[in-house]
C-alpha positions as CSV (number, residue, x, y, z in Angstrom):
1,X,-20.6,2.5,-21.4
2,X,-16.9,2.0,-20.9
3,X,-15.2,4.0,-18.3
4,X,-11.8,5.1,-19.6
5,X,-9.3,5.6,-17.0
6,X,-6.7,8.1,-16.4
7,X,-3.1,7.3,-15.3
8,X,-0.1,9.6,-15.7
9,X,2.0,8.3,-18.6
10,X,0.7,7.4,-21.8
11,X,0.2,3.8,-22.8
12,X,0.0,2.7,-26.3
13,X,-3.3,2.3,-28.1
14,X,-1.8,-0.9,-29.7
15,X,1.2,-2.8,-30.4
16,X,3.2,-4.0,-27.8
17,X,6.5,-3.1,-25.2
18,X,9.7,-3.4,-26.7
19,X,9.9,-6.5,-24.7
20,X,7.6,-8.0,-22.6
21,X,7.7,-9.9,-19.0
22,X,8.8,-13.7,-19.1
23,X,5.8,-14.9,-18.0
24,X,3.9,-13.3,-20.9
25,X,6.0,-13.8,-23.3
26,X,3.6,-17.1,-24.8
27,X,0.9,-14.2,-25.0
28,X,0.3,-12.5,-28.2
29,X,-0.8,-8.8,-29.1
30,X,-4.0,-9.7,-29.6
31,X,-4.6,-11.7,-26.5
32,X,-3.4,-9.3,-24.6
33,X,-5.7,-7.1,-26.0
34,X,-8.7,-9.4,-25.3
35,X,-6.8,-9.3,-21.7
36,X,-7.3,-5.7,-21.4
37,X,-11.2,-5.7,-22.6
38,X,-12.2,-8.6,-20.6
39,X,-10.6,-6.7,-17.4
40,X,-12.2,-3.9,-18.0
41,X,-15.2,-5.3,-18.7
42,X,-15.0,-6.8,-15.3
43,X,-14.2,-2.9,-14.0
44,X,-17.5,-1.7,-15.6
45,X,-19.2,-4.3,-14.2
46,X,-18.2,-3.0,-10.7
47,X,-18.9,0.7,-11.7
48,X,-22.5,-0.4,-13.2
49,X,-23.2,-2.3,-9.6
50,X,-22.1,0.5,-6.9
51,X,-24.8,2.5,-5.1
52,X,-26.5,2.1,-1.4
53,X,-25.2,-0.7,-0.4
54,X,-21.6,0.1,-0.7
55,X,-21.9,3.6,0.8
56,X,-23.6,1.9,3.7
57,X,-20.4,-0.1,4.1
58,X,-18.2,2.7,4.3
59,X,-20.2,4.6,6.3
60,X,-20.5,1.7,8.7
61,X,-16.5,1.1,9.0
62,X,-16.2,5.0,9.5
63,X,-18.7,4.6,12.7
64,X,-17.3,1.4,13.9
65,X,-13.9,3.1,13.6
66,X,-14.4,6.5,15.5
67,X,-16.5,4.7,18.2
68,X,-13.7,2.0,18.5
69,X,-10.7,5.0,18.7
70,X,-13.2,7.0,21.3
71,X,-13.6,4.1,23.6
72,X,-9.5,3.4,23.1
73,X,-8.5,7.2,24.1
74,X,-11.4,7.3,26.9
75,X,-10.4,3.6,28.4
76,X,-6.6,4.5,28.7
77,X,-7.4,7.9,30.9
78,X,-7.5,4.7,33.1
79,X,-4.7,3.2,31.9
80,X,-2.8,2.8,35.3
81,X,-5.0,-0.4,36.0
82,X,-3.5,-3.0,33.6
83,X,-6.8,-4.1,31.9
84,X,-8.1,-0.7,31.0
85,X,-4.1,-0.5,29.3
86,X,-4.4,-3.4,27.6
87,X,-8.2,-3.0,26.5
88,X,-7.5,1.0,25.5
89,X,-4.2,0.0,23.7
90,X,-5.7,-2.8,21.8
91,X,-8.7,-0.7,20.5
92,X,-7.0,2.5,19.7
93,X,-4.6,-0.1,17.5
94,X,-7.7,-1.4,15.8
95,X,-9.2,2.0,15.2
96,X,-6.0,3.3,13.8
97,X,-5.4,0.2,12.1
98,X,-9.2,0.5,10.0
99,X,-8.7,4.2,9.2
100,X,-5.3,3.3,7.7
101,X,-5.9,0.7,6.1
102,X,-9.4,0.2,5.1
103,X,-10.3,3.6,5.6
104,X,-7.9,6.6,4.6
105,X,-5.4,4.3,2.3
106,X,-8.9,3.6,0.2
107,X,-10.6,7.0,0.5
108,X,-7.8,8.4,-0.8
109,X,-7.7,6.2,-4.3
110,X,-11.0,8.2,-4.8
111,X,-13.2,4.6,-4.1
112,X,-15.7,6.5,-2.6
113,X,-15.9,9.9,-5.0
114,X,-18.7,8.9,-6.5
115,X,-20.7,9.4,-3.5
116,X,-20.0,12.8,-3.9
117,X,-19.5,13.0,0.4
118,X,-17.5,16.0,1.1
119,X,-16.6,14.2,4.5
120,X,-15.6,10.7,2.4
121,X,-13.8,12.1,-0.5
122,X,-9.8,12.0,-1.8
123,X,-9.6,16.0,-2.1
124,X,-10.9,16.3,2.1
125,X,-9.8,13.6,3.5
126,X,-6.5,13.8,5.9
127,X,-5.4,10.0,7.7
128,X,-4.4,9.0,10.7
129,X,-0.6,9.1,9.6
130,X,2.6,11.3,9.7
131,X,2.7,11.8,5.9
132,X,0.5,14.6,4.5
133,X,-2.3,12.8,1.9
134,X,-1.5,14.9,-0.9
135,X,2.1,14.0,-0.6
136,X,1.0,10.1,-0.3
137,X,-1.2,11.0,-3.1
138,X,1.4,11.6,-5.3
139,X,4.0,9.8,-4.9
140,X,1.1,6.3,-4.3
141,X,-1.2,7.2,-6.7
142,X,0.4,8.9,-9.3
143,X,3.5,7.1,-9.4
144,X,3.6,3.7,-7.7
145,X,0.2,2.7,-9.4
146,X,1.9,3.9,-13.0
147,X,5.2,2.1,-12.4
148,X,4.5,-0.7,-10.3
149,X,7.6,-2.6,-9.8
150,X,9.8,-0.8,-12.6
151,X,13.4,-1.0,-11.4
152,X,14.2,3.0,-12.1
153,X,11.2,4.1,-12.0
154,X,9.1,2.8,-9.2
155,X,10.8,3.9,-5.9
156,X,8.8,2.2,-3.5
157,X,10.9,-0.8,-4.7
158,X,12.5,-0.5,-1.4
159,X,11.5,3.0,-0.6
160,X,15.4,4.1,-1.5
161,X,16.5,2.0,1.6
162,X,16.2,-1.7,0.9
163,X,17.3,-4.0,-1.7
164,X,14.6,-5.4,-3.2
165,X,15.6,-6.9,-6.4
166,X,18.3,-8.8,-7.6
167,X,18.7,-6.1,-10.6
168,X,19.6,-3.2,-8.1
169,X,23.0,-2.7,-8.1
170,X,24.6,-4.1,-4.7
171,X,26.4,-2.1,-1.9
172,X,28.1,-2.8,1.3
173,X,25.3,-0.6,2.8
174,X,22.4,-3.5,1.8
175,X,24.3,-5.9,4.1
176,X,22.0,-4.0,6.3
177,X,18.8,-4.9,4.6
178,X,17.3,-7.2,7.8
179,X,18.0,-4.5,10.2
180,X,16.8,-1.5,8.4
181,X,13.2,-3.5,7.6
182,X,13.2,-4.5,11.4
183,X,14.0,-1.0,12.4
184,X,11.3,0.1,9.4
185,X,8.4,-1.6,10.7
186,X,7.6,-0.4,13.8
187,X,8.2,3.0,12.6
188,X,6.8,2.7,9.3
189,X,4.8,5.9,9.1
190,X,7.9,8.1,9.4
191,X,9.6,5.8,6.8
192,X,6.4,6.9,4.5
193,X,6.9,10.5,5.1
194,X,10.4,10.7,5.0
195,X,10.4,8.8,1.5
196,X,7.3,10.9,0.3
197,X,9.4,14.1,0.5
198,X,11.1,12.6,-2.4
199,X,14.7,13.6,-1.2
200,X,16.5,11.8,-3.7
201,X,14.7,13.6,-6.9
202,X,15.7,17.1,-5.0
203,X,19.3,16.3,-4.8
204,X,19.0,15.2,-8.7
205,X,17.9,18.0,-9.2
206,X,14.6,17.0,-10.6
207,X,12.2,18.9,-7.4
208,X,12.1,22.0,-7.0
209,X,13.6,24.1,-3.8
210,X,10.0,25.8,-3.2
211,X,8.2,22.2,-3.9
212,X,10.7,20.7,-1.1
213,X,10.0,23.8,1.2
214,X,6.0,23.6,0.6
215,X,6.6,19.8,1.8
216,X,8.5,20.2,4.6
217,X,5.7,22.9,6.4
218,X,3.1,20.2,5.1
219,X,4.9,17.3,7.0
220,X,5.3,19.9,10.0
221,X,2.1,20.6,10.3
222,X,1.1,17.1,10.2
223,X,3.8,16.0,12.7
224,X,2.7,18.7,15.5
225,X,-1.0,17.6,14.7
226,X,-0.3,13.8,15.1
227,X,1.9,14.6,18.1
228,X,-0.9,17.1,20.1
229,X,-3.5,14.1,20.0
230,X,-1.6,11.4,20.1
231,X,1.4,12.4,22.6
232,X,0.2,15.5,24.3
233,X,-4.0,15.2,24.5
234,X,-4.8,12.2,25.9
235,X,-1.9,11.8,28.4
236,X,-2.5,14.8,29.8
237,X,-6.3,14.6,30.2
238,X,-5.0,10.9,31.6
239,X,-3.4,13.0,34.3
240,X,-6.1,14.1,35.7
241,X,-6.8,10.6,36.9
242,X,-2.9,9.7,37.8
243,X,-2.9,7.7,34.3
244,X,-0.4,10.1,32.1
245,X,2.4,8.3,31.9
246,X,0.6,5.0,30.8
247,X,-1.6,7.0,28.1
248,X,1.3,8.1,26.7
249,X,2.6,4.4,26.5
250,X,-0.5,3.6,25.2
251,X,-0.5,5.9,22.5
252,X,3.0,4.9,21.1
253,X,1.8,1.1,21.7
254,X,-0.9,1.5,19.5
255,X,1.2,3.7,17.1
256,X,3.6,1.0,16.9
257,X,1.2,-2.2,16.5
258,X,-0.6,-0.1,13.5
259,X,3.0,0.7,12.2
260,X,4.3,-3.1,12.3
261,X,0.7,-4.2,10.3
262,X,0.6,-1.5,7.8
263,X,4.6,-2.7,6.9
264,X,3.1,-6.1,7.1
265,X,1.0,-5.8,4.5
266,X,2.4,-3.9,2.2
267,X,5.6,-6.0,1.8
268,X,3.5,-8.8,1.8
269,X,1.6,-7.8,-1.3
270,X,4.5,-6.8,-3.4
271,X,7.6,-8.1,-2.6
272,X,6.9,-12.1,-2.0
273,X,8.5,-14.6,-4.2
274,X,6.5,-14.7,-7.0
275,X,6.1,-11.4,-7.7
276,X,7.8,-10.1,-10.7
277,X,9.7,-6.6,-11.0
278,X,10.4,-5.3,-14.2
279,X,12.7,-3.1,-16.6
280,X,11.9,-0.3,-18.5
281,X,12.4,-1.8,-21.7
282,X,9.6,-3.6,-20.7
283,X,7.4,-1.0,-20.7
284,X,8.4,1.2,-23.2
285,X,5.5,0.8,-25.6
286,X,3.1,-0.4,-22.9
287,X,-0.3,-1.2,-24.1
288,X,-3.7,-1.3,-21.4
289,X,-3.6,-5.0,-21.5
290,X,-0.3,-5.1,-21.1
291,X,-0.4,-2.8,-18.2
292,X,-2.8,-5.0,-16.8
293,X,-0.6,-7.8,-16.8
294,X,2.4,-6.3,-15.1
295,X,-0.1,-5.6,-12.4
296,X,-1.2,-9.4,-12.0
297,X,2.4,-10.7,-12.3
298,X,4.1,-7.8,-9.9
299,X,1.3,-7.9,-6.7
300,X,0.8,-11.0,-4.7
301,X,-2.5,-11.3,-2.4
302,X,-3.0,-12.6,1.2
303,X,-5.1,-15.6,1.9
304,X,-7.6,-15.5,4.9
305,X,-10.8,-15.3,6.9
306,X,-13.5,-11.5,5.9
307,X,-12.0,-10.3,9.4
308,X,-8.6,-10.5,8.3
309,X,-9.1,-9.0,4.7
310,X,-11.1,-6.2,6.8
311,X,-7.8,-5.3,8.3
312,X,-5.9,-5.0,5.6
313,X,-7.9,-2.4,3.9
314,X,-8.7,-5.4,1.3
315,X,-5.4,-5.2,0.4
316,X,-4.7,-8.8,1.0
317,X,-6.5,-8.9,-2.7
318,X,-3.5,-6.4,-3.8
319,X,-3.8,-7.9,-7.7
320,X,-7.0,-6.6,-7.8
321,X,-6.5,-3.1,-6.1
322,X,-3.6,-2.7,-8.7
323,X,-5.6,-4.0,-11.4
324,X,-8.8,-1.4,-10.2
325,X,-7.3,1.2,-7.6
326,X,-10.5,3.0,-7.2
327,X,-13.0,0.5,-7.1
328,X,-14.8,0.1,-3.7
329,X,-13.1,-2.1,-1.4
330,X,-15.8,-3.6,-0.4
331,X,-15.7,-5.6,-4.0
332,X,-12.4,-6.8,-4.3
333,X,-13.2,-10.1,-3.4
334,X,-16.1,-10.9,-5.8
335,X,-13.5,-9.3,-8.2
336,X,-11.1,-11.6,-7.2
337,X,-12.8,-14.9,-8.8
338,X,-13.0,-13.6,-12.3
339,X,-9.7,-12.1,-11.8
340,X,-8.1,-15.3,-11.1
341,X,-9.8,-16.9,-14.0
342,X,-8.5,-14.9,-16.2
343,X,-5.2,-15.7,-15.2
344,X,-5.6,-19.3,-15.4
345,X,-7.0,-19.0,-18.8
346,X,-4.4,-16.5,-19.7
347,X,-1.5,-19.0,-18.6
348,X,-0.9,-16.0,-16.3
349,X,0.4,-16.5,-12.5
350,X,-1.9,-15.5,-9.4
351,X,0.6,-15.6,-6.4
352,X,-1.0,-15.7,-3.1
353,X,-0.8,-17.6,0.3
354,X,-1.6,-17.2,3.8
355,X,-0.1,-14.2,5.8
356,X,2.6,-16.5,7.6
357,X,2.9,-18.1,4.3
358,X,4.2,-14.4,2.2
359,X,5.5,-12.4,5.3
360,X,8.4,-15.8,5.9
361,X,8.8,-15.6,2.0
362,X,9.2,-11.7,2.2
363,X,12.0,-11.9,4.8
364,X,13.9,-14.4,3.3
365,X,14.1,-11.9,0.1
366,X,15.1,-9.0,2.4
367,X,17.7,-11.6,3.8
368,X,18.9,-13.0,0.6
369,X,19.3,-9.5,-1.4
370,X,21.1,-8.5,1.7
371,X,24.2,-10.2,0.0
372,X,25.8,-9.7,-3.7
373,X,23.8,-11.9,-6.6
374,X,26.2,-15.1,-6.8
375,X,27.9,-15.4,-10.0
376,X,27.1,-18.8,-12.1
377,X,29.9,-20.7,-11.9
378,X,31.7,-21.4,-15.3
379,X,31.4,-24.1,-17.1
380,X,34.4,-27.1,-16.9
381,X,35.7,-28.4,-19.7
């Protein structure tokens, strides 16, 4: 039986947008139809396949992730010897880095409902991160997921900071571009939860003064929570053995290392040339294939070894997460091969490369949008 999914915004049982992306323009209505049913087929597939073994996975990164951040904390109450520092530091980073990224960003999709775990499910679950999940929730899920890349419409096109597109208008402020992403990164998570209170629609006028009130506690609560473990908890139990001041070090290290990966990904899978972003012409009449293919053509994926696409929450294979947000994981890769195959056959791009490879590429974006678009020169007589 087909699973039919639900995304905010309607999309058009047939037809096609008023215009559609340059590179599927060769396609026509009815192969992007056949598009959308061979994807979905693939989707079913997935839905048809999950049971033990995948819960066993996810249970298995949730145990090798709280025993990794309990070793972390308990070896930095040691931290004023050098190794126990550097060992503490470097598996607190890990742990934080797994419930992030493989763990709480995925959870949250709803990947693992369907286990019907209280403990593992997108209504319980709260992350290891500044921003509140249901404020992540909605502003990922329900609109970055639906507008992917629409200039307008999409504001993690930037995160209402950067210039990320050569169709944003350009300001004296973006010659700041570098130095706000350097400054972004290792702070990423406040970035996150500053942009998820969605400041910019309050000032329009378009969120409501008790919605923006209801945040702010949510994001307080969080921020005292996140502080007490992280900044007040373990240094001060690290006192007790003349390591405070190094836990505390620690703690921001690790905080930091997870901040600077999380940005690194992220960028990497959306923002790398390649990547197309999109106007809203182009999706004004948007039919499930076609939706589909804006998700191909505006994610890129990261290249590497099981170990690295483990800590990146499987994100390196961010076609197929946009194409199938709340499929396991755990199955991205195995959907990667027909996903790419569709593409080929489709004429369609698949952009991917190693993580050196889209991280350079992404930088030299942030670099070159950092300056107005040069204007063609005109032609000579």
């Amino acid at each position: 039986m087909t699973t039919t999914l639900t995304r905010p915004g309607a999309l058009a049982a047939s037809g096609h947008p008023l215009v559609r992306p340059d590179a599927a323009k060769h396609l026509t209505d009815e192969q992007v139809e056949e598009l959308g049913r061979e994807l979905d087929a693939v989707r079913d597939e997935i839905l048809a396949k999950r049971g033990a073994t995948d819960a066993a996975y996810i249970r298995r990164v949730i145990k090798v992730q709280r025993s990794l951040e309990f070793a972390g904390r308990g070896t930095l109450l040691f931290s004023k010897y050098k190794p126990a520092w550097f060992a503490g530091t470097a598996m607190l980073s890990v742990a934080k880095i797994l419930e992030n990224m493989e763990i709480g960003h995925n959870v949250l999709h709803g990947q693992w409902d369907w286990m019907r775990d209280p403990d593992i499910h997108s209504t319980t679950w709260e992350w290891d991160f500044v921003t509140p999940a249901r404020s992540w929730q909605h502003t990922h899920n329900d609109l970055h997921h639906r507008w992917t890349n629409v200039i307008g419409k999409d504001r993690d096109v930037g995160y209402n900071l950067l210039r990320m597109d050569p169709d944003q208008p350009w300001r004296p402020f973006n010659l700041g571009n570098p130095l706000y992403n350097a400054i972004l990164a290792p702070v990423f998570e406040w970035g996150i939860a500053l942009y998820d209170l969605e400041i910019p629609e309050y000032k329009e006028g378009l969120k409501t003064k008790e919605a923006m009130n209801r945040d702010l506690k949510a994001v307080g609560v969080k921020v005292v929570k996140q502080f007490s473990k992280d900044y007040a908890a373990t240094p001060a139990v690290a006192m007790l053995t003349g390591s405070g001041k190094q836990a505390l070090y620690g703690t921001l290290a690790a905080n930091a290392i997870r901040n600077f990966w999380a940005h690194a990904v992220i960028f990497c899978g959306h923002f790398p040339e390649g990547t197309d972003t999109f106007t809203e012409e182009e999706v004004e009449g948007e039919t499930r294939g076609d939706w589909y293919v804006r998700q191909m053509i505006g994610s890129a994926n990261i290249s590497g070894s099981k170990f690295m696409h483990l800590m990146t929450g499987n994100l390196s294979h961010q076609i197929e997460h946009h194409c199938f947000p709340d499929l396991p994981s755990n199955r991205y890769a195995e959907v990667a091969v027909k996903v790419r195959e569709i593409c080929t056959r489709y004429k369609l791009p698949y952009t991917t490369g190693p993580l050196p490879k889209q991280v350079g590429s992404t930088w030299a974006k942030i670099f070159k949008l950092a300056l107005p678009n040069r204007t063609p020169k005109a032609a000579t007589a």
